[in-house]
C-alpha positions as CSV (number, residue, x, y, z in Angstrom):
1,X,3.4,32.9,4.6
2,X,0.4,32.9,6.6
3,X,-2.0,33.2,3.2
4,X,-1.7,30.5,0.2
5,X,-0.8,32.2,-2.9
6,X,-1.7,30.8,-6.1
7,X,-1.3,32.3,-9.8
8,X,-3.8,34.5,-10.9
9,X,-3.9,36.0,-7.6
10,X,-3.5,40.0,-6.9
11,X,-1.4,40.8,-4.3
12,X,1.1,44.1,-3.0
13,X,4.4,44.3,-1.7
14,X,4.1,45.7,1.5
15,X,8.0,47.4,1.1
16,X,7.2,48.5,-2.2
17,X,3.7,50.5,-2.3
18,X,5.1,52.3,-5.6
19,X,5.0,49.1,-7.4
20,X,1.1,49.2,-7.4
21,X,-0.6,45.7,-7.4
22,X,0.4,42.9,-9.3
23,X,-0.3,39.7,-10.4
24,X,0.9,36.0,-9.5
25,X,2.5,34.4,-12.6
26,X,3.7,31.5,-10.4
27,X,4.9,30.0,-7.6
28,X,7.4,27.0,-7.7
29,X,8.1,26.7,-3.7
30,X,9.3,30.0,-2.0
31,X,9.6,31.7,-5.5
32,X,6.6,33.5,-6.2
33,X,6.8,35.1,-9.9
34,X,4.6,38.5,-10.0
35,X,3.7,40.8,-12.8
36,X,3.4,44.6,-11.3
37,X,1.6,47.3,-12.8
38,X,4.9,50.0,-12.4
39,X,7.6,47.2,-11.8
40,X,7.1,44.6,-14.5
41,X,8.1,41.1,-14.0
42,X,9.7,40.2,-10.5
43,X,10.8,37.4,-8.6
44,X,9.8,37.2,-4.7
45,X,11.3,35.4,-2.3
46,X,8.4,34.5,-0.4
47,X,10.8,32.7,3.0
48,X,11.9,37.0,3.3
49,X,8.6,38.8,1.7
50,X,5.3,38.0,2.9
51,X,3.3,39.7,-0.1
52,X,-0.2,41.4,0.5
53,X,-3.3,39.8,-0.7
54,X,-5.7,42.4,-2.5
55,X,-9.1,41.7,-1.9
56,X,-11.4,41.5,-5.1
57,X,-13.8,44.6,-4.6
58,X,-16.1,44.2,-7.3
59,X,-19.4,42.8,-6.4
């Protein structure tokens, strides 16, 4: 995982645009709990999924 992912984060799953953006619950080691907008709750393996970090674009 090349960026550190911390709760309250907003990230994407590259494999899964539909989801739409979600945010990091947790992370307990390579088990990253995020809440998507069109997916709910899911558990992400980050060692197989490197998730998307979304850039804050309010200024």
């Amino acid at each position: 995982m090349s960026a550190t992912i911390e709760p309250g984060m907003r990230v994407r799953h590259p494999a899964r645009p539909d989801w739409g953006n979600g945010q990091v619950q947790s992370v307990a080691g390579n088990r990253i709990t995020v809440n998507f907008e069109h997916a709910g709750k899911v558990l992400i393996n980050a060692a197989v999924v490197e998730l998307d970090v979304v850039e804050d674009d309010r200024r």
